[in-house]
N, C-alpha and C positions, 0 to 999 in steps of 0.2 A: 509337439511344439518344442523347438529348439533354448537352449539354454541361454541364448540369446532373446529371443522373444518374450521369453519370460523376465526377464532383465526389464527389457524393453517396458512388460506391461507394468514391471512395479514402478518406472517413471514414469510412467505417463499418469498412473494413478496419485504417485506422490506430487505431480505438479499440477493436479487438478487440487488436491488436500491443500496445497500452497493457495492457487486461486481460494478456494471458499475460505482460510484465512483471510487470505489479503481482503475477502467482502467485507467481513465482520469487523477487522480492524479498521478499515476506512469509512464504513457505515457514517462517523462522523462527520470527516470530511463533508459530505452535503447536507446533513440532517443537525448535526450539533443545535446550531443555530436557531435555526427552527420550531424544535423540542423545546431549547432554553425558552423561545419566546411563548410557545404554547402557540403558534399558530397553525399547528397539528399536533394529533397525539402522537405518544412513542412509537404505537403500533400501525399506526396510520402512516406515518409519516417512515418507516423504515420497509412496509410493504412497498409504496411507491417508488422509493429508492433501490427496492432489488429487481421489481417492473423494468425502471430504466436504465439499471445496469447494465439487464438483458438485451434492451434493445442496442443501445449505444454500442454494445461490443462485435454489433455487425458492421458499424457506418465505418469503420476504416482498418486497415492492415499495417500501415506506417511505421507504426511503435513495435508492432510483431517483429518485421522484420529488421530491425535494430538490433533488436533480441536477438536474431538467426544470423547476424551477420555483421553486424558493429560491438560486439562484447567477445566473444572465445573466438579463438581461428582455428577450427576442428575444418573446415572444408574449405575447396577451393572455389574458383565461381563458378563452376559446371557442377555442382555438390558433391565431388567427387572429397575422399579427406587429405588436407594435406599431409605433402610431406615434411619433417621425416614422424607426422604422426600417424602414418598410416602403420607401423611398427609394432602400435599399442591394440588395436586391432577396435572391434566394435565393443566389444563388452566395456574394456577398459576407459573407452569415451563414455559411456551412459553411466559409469560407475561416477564421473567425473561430473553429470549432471544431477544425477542421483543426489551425492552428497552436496552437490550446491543446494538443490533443494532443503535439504532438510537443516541446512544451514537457516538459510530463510524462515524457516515456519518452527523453527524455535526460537528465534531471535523474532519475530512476530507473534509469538504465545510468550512470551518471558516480557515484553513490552506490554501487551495486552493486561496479563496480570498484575504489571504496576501500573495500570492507567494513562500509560504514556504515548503519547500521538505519533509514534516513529513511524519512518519510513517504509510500509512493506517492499516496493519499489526496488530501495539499496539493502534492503537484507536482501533481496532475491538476487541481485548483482553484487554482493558481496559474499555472500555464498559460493553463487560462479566460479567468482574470482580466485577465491580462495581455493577450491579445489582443483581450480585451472594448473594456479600456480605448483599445487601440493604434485598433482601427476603431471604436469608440463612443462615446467620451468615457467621464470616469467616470460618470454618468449612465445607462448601460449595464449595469451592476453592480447587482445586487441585494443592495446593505449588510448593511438591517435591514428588510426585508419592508413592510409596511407600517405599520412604526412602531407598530403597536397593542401589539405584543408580542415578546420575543426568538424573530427570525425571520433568514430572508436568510444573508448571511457569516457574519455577526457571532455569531447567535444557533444558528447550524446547523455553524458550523465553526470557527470561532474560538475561543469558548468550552468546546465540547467539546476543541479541544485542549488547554486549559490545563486544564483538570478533567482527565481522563480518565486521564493518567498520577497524576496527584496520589493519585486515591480510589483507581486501580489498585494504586500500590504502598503506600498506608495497609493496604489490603484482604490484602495479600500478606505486608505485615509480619506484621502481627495474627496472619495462619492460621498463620505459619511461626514465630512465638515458641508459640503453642500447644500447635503437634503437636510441636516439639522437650520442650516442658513434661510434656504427655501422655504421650511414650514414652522419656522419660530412664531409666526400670526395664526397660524393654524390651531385648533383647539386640540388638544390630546391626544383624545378616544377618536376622533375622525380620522388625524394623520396616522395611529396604532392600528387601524382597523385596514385600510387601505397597505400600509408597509406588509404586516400578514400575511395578505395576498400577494402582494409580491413577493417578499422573503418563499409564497410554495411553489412561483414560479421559478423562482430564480436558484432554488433547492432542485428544483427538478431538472434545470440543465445543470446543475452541477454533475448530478448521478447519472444524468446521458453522458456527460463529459468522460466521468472516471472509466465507466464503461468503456469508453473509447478507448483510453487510456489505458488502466490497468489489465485489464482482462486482456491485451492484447500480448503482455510481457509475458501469461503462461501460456498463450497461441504459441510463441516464438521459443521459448524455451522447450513444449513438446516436439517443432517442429527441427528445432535444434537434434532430439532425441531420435527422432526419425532419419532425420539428414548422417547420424552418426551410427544406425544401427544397417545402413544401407537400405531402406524402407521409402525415400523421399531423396530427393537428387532437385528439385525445383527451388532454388535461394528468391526467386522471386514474389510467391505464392502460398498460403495456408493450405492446409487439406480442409475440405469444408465442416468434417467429423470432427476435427480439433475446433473449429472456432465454435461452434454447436455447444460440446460440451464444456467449453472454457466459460461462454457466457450463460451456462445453466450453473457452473459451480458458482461464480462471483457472485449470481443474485440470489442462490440459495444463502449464501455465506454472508449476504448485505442483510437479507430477509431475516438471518437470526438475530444483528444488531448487536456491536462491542460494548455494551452501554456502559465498561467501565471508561473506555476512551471517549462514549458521547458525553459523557461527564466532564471530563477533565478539560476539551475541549469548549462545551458549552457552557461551563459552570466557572470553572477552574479559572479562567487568562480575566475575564470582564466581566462585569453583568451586563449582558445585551440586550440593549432597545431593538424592536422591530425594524427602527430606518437603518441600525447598525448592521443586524444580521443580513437585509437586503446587500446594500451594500458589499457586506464580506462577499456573498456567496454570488453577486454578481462578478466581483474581479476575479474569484476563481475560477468561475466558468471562463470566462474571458479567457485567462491565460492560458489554461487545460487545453480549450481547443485551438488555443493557436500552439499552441505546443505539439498537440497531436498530429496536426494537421501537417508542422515542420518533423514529424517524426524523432520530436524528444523524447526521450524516457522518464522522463521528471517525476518528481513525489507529488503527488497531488495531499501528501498530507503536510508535507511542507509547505503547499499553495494556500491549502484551507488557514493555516496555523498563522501563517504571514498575514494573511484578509483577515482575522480576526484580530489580533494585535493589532496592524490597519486601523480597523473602525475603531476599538478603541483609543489608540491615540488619535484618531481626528473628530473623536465626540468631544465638547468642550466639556472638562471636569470629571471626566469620567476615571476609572480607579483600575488600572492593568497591573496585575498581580505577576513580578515582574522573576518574583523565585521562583513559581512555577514555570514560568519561560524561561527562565535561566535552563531549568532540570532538562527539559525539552531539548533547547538547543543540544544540550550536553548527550542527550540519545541521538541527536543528529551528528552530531562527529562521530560520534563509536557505532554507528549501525552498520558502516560497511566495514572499518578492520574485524568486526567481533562476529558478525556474521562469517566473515571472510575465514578468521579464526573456528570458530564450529564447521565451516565447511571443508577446509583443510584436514583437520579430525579425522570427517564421516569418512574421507576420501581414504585419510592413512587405514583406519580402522577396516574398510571396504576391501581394499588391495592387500593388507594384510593374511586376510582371512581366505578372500578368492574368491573370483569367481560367482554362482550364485548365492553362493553359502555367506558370501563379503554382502552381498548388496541386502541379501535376508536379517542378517547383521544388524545393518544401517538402519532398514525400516524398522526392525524390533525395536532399536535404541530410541528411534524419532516416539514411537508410539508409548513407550515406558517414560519420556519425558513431557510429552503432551499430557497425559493420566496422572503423571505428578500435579504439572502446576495446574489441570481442572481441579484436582481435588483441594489443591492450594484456594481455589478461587472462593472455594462453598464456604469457607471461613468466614471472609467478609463480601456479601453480595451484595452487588449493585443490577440493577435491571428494570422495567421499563416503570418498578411500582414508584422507584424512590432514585430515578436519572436527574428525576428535576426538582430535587429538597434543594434548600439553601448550602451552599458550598461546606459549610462546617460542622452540618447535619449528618450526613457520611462523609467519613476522612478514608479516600484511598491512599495507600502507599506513598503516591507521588507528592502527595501536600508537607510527606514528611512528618505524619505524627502516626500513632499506633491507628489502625481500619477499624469507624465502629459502626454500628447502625442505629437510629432512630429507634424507640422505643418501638413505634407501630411497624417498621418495618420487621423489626427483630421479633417480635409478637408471629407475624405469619410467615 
């Protein structure tokens, strides 16, 4: 085996490590809601969502190839690489995907850990970027496509972030002033019992949605990996073994459930009624697949985060806890410079050293830092016993007061 293939194989394994990240951390995205209402269990309700994560991330290639071919310009449209980066040769491009990765999935374990609903999405494109830049100039970046139309960063990722939550939580209001309108004559327990059941329909296209979605961004980034090791020359097409194992890592990774982000999500922004979380998690799905389907790269955890703010402002008198969205927002500006930033790093630190002994490097450092903030986490745990105490029962990070636990939870 060549010193490239072996290169080779520690991307393709760091971008699957990325994928089952990105499951866990977006785990909320479809389920938050849900869990908060109790219209499934934690463990119910996060098996079903790594089911149809699985499925979802076969119904389209769209968003993959976005990934392959709207964000870095390592090749040309025959896959062949361009010039004058064909200079750097193959190693030196996978090093350059390498440490975008690892930019990603510690800016998605450093998020996790403080319970914050950040973007996996733009760490993973901010990563990119950032190591594009570090060995490419910016010139390396594919901005705005080729300027004919909104393409590239701008028009595939940028954009869709500032829309996405916007229409999501317009869409969220609207449904959730409605169905409260519609069933004000309605008794309680009838209309809570009925929303339920909707909220696990409407959870369960969420997590086909993300599927679609997410799982398709480390298709594209492996296949990116391949295109640049000379292994893969088709810009039109996944290798079938990439989407296989892309959507076995997302739902292994959704199946373990972030429960410190299903918290801060479900608990954290409102307390939500059945007709609300329906609602939320109907305009996500919504948007997700139309997104997908246009071939956006969007955050779906910015979609979810929008739909729940959403439904709380269009519940009459309901109480959105507006410092925690404030924190939020504020992880949503920094996730791609800081990503961007850790990825630039991996890349110096990578090229520094050389070779495979650079990229052996990189994943040591990625693994010494994931092993920190675990062990960080076992200090103050959240998980499926105590996701859904009352918000001030456990205080994570993100609330801004020291992390405690519950008598009973702290007991076992």
């Amino acid at each position: 085996m060549t010193q490239t293939s072996v290169i080779l194989a520690l991307v393709v394994v760091t971008a699957l490590a990325f994928d089952f990240t990105n499951g866990f951390h977006d785990t909320a995205n479809a389920m938050a809601t849900t869990i908060a209402t109790r219209a499934l269990s934690p463990k119910t309700a996060v098996a079903l969502s790594g089911l149809l994560n699985l499925v979802g991330a076969f119904l389209s290639v769209q968003v993959a190839l976005t990934v392959t071919n709207a964000v870095v310009k390592i090749q040309n449209s025959d896959g062949t690489p361009k010039e004058p980066l064909t200079t750097h040769g193959g190693e030196a491009l996978l090093m350059i995907v390498l440490a975008g990765l690892v930019g990603g999935i510690i800016w998605n374990l450093a998020t996790w850990l403080l319970g914050l609903p950040s973007s996996s999405s733009h760490a993973l494109f901010g990563g990119l970027i950032g190591a594009t830049v570090a060995g490419l100039g910016w010139a390396g970046v594919n901005w705005n496509g080729d300027g004919s139309k909104l393409d590239g960063v701008v028009g595939k990722v940028l954009l869709p972030a500032v829309m996405s939550p916007v229409i999501a939580g317009l869409v969220a209001a609207a449904g959730t002033w409605i169905i409260f309108r519609m069933t004000a004559g309605i008794a309680l327990r009838y209309a809570e019992r009925g929303f339920k059941w909707g909220q696990i329909g409407s959870a369960s296209l969420v997590s086909l949605a993300h599927g679609t979605n997410d799982a398709q961004k480390t298709m594209g980034v492996i296949t990116l990996a391949l295109i640049a090791s000379g292994h893969w020359t088709d810009t039109g097409s996944i290798p079938f073994w990439v989407k296989v194992a892309c959507a076995l890592a997302i739902a292994l990774g959704t199946y373990l459930g972030g429960w410190r982000i299903i918290r801060t999500l479900g608990k954290g922004l409102v307390d939500i009624a059945p007709a609300q979380g329906m609602a939320a998690q109907s305009a996500s799905a919504a948007v997700i697949l139309a997104s997908s389907h246009l071939g956006f790269a969007l955050s779906t955890t910015h979609v979810a985060t929008g739909s729940v703010l959403g439904s709380g402002v269009g519940r009459p008198a309901a109480e959105v806890r507006w410092r925690v969205a404030g924190r939020m927002v504020l992880a949503w500006l920094i996730t791609l410079p800081a990503a961007g930033v850790v990825g630039a790093l991996m890349w110096w630190i990578g090229d520094l050293v050389g070779g495979l002994a650079g990229a052996l490097t990189v994943v040591a450092l990625l693994v010494g830092a994931a092993t920190g903030m675990w062990l960080r986490s076992r200090r103050i745990r959240v998980d499926h016993s105590n996701v859904n105490d009352d918000w001030d029962a456990v205080v994570p990070p993100v609330a801004g007061a020291p992390g405690r636990l519950p008598a009973t939870a702290a007991a076992s």
